[in-house]
C-alpha positions in Angstrom: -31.1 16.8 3.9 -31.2 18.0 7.8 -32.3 21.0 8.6 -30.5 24.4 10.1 -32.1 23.4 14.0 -30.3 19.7 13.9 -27.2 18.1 14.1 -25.9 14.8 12.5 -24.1 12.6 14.6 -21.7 11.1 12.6 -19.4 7.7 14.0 -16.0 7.6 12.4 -13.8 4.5 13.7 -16.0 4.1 16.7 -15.9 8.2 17.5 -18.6 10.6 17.7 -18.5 14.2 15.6 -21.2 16.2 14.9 -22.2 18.1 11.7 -24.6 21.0 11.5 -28.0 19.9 9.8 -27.8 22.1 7.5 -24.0 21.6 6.3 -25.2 18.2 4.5 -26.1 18.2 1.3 -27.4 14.8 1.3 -26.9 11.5 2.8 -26.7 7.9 0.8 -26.5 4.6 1.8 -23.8 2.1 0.8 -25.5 0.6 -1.3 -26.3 3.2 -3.3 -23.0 4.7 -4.4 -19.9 3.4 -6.9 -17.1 1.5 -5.3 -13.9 2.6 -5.4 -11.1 -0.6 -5.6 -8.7 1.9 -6.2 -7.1 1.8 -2.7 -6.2 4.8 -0.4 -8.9 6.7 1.3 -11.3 7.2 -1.4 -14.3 5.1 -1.1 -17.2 5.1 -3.5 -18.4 7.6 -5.8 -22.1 9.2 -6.2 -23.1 9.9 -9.6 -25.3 13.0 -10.4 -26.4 14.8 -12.7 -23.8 17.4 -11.6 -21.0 14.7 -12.4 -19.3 12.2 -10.2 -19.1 13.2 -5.9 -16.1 11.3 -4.4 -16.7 9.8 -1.3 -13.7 9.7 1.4 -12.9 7.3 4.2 -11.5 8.6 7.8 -10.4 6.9 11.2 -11.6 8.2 14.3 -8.7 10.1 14.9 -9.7 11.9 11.3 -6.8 10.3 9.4 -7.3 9.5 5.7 -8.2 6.0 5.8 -10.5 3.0 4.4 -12.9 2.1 7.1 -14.6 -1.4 6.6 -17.7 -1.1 8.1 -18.9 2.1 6.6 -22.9 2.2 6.1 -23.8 5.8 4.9 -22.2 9.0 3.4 -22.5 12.6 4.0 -22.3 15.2 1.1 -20.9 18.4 2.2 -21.1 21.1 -0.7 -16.9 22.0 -1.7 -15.7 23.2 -4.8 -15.0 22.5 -7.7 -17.8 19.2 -6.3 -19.5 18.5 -3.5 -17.5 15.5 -1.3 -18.7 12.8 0.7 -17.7 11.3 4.5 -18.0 7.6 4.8 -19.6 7.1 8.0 -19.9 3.7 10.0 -23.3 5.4 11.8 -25.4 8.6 11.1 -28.4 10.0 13.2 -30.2 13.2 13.4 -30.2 15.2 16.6 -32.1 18.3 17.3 -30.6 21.4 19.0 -32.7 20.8 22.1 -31.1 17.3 22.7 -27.8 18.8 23.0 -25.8 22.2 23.8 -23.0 23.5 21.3 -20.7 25.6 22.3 -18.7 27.7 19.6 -14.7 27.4 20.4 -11.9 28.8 17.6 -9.2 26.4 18.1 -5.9 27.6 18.9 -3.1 28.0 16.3 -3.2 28.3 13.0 -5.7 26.3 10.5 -5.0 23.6 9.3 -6.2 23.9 5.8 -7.2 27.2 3.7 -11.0 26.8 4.4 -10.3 26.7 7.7 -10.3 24.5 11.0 -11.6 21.1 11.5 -13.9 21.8 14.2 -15.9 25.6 15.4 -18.0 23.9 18.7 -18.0 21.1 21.1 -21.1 19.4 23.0 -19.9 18.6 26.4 -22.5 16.0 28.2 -21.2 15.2 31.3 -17.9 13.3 30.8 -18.4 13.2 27.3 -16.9 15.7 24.9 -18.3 15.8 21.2 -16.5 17.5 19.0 -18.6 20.1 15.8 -17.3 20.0 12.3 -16.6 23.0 10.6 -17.9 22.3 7.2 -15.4 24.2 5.1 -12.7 22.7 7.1 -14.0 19.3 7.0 -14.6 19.4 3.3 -11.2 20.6 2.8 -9.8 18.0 4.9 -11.3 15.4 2.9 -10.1 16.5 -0.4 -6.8 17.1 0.7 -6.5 13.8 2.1 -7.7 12.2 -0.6 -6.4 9.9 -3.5 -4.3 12.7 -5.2 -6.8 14.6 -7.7 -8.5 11.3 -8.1 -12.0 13.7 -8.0 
Protein backbone atom coordinates (compact mmCIF):
# COMPACT_ATOMS: atom_id res chain seq x y z
CA UNK A 1 0.00 0.00 0.00
CA UNK A 2 1.28 3.74 -0.82
CA UNK A 3 1.41 6.11 1.53
CA UNK A 4 -0.76 9.50 2.24
CA UNK A 5 2.54 11.76 0.56
CA UNK A 6 2.35 9.70 -2.95
CA UNK A 7 0.41 9.31 -5.82
CA UNK A 8 -0.06 6.19 -8.12
CA UNK A 9 0.04 6.68 -11.55
CA UNK A 10 -2.16 4.49 -13.05
CA UNK A 11 -2.31 3.84 -17.27
CA UNK A 12 -5.73 2.90 -18.45
CA UNK A 13 -5.89 2.35 -22.45
CA UNK A 14 -2.70 4.18 -22.92
CA UNK A 15 -3.97 7.28 -20.48
CA UNK A 16 -2.45 8.58 -17.38
CA UNK A 17 -4.78 9.12 -13.91
CA UNK A 18 -3.54 9.46 -10.72
CA UNK A 19 -4.70 7.97 -7.33
CA UNK A 20 -3.81 9.33 -3.95
CA UNK A 21 -1.29 6.89 -2.18
CA UNK A 22 -3.21 6.38 0.37
CA UNK A 23 -6.75 5.59 -1.48
CA UNK A 24 -5.17 2.04 -2.42
CA UNK A 25 -5.75 -0.64 -0.41
CA UNK A 26 -3.48 -2.82 -2.09
CA UNK A 27 -2.01 -3.56 -5.41
CA UNK A 28 -1.73 -7.28 -7.12
CA UNK A 29 -0.24 -8.53 -10.00
CA UNK A 30 -2.00 -10.45 -12.76
CA UNK A 31 -0.89 -13.26 -12.00
CA UNK A 32 -1.94 -13.37 -8.77
CA UNK A 33 -5.80 -12.92 -8.96
CA UNK A 34 -8.87 -15.25 -10.41
CA UNK A 35 -9.89 -14.84 -13.98
CA UNK A 36 -13.00 -13.90 -14.89
CA UNK A 37 -14.23 -15.60 -18.53
CA UNK A 38 -17.42 -14.21 -17.79
CA UNK A 39 -17.26 -11.40 -20.32
CA UNK A 40 -18.22 -7.65 -19.77
CA UNK A 41 -15.90 -5.48 -17.73
CA UNK A 42 -15.25 -7.64 -14.89
CA UNK A 43 -11.85 -8.99 -14.85
CA UNK A 44 -10.39 -11.21 -12.20
CA UNK A 45 -11.26 -11.69 -8.71
CA UNK A 46 -8.86 -11.51 -5.43
CA UNK A 47 -9.74 -13.80 -2.85
CA UNK A 48 -9.40 -12.84 0.91
CA UNK A 49 -10.06 -13.71 3.81
CA UNK A 50 -12.70 -10.92 3.71
CA UNK A 51 -14.36 -12.85 0.75
CA UNK A 52 -13.90 -12.46 -3.01
CA UNK A 53 -12.71 -8.46 -4.31
CA UNK A 54 -13.94 -8.08 -7.97
CA UNK A 55 -11.65 -6.57 -10.19
CA UNK A 56 -12.93 -4.18 -13.08
CA UNK A 57 -11.62 -3.30 -16.56
CA UNK A 58 -11.79 0.50 -18.04
CA UNK A 59 -10.65 2.25 -21.41
CA UNK A 60 -8.86 5.30 -21.22
CA UNK A 61 -11.75 7.26 -21.75
CA UNK A 62 -13.03 5.40 -18.25
CA UNK A 63 -15.68 3.27 -20.12
CA UNK A 64 -16.48 -0.16 -18.65
CA UNK A 65 -14.32 -2.29 -20.73
CA UNK A 66 -12.00 -5.52 -20.92
CA UNK A 67 -8.56 -4.21 -21.51
CA UNK A 68 -6.01 -6.92 -22.93
CA UNK A 69 -2.90 -5.95 -21.69
CA UNK A 70 -3.70 -5.34 -18.04
CA UNK A 71 -0.59 -6.11 -15.65
CA UNK A 72 -1.63 -4.98 -12.05
CA UNK A 73 -4.79 -4.08 -9.93
CA UNK A 74 -5.57 -1.44 -7.60
CA UNK A 75 -7.96 -2.12 -4.49
CA UNK A 76 -9.81 0.86 -3.42
CA UNK A 77 -11.86 0.21 -0.11
CA UNK A 78 -16.05 0.41 -1.30
CA UNK A 79 -18.77 -1.05 0.36
CA UNK A 80 -20.24 -3.71 0.80
CA UNK A 81 -16.19 -5.00 -0.68
CA UNK A 82 -13.35 -3.37 -1.56
CA UNK A 83 -13.06 -3.21 -5.73
CA UNK A 84 -10.20 -3.48 -7.87
CA UNK A 85 -8.95 -1.24 -11.33
CA UNK A 86 -7.16 -3.34 -13.87
CA UNK A 87 -4.38 -1.30 -14.87
CA UNK A 88 -2.05 -1.78 -17.97
CA UNK A 89 0.94 0.26 -15.80
CA UNK A 90 1.16 1.41 -12.11
CA UNK A 91 4.04 3.46 -10.51
CA UNK A 92 4.46 5.38 -7.39
CA UNK A 93 5.06 9.08 -7.35
CA UNK A 94 5.81 11.29 -4.57
CA UNK A 95 4.10 14.75 -3.94
CA UNK A 96 7.35 16.51 -4.63
CA UNK A 97 7.49 15.03 -8.25
CA UNK A 98 4.39 16.63 -9.16
CA UNK A 99 1.82 19.54 -8.18
CA UNK A 100 -2.05 18.69 -7.52
CA UNK A 101 -4.35 21.04 -7.76
CA UNK A 102 -7.89 20.46 -6.18
CA UNK A 103 -10.76 21.41 -8.87
CA UNK A 104 -14.81 20.41 -8.12
CA UNK A 105 -15.92 19.61 -11.46
CA UNK A 106 -18.84 21.37 -12.80
CA UNK A 107 -22.42 19.87 -12.82
CA UNK A 108 -23.79 17.53 -10.98
CA UNK A 109 -21.94 14.05 -9.89
CA UNK A 110 -22.02 11.49 -11.65
CA UNK A 111 -22.56 8.79 -9.17
CA UNK A 112 -23.81 9.04 -5.32
CA UNK A 113 -20.25 8.87 -3.86
CA UNK A 114 -19.43 11.51 -5.86
CA UNK A 115 -17.24 12.78 -8.93
CA UNK A 116 -14.71 10.89 -10.82
CA UNK A 117 -11.96 13.22 -10.38
CA UNK A 118 -11.16 16.16 -7.18
CA UNK A 119 -7.47 17.49 -8.82
CA UNK A 120 -5.43 17.67 -11.83
CA UNK A 121 -1.43 17.76 -12.25
CA UNK A 122 -0.79 20.09 -15.07
CA UNK A 123 3.10 19.61 -16.37
CA UNK A 124 3.57 21.73 -19.04
CA UNK A 125 1.29 20.58 -21.94
CA UNK A 126 0.33 17.75 -20.13
CA UNK A 127 -2.84 17.59 -18.03
CA UNK A 128 -3.16 14.52 -15.50
CA UNK A 129 -6.28 14.00 -14.24
CA UNK A 130 -6.77 12.89 -9.78
CA UNK A 131 -9.27 10.17 -8.95
CA UNK A 132 -11.59 10.79 -6.41
CA UNK A 133 -11.71 7.57 -4.67
CA UNK A 134 -15.31 7.28 -3.69
CA UNK A 135 -16.21 8.30 -7.07
CA UNK A 136 -13.98 6.01 -8.75
CA UNK A 137 -14.93 3.11 -6.67
CA UNK A 138 -18.49 3.86 -7.38
CA UNK A 139 -17.82 4.04 -10.97
CA UNK A 140 -16.44 0.75 -11.02
CA UNK A 141 -19.19 -0.99 -9.40
CA UNK A 142 -21.75 0.57 -11.26
CA UNK A 143 -20.22 -0.31 -14.43
CA UNK A 144 -19.76 -3.51 -13.61
CA UNK A 145 -21.11 -7.07 -14.62
CA UNK A 146 -24.63 -6.39 -12.98
CA UNK A 147 -24.29 -7.56 -9.15
CA UNK A 148 -21.76 -10.03 -10.43
CA UNK A 149 -19.74 -8.98 -6.86
Amino acid sequence: MAESNQYLCVVLGGVEYLLPGAASLAIEQRHALIPDDGGGPLVAWRQSRQGRWPVYGLDGMLRPARPETWQRAVFLDGAPTPVGLAAEEVRLLGRTDLNVTPFTPLGPPPTRAGHYFDGAWVDGQKVVFVFAARGLAAALRAGGAGGRT
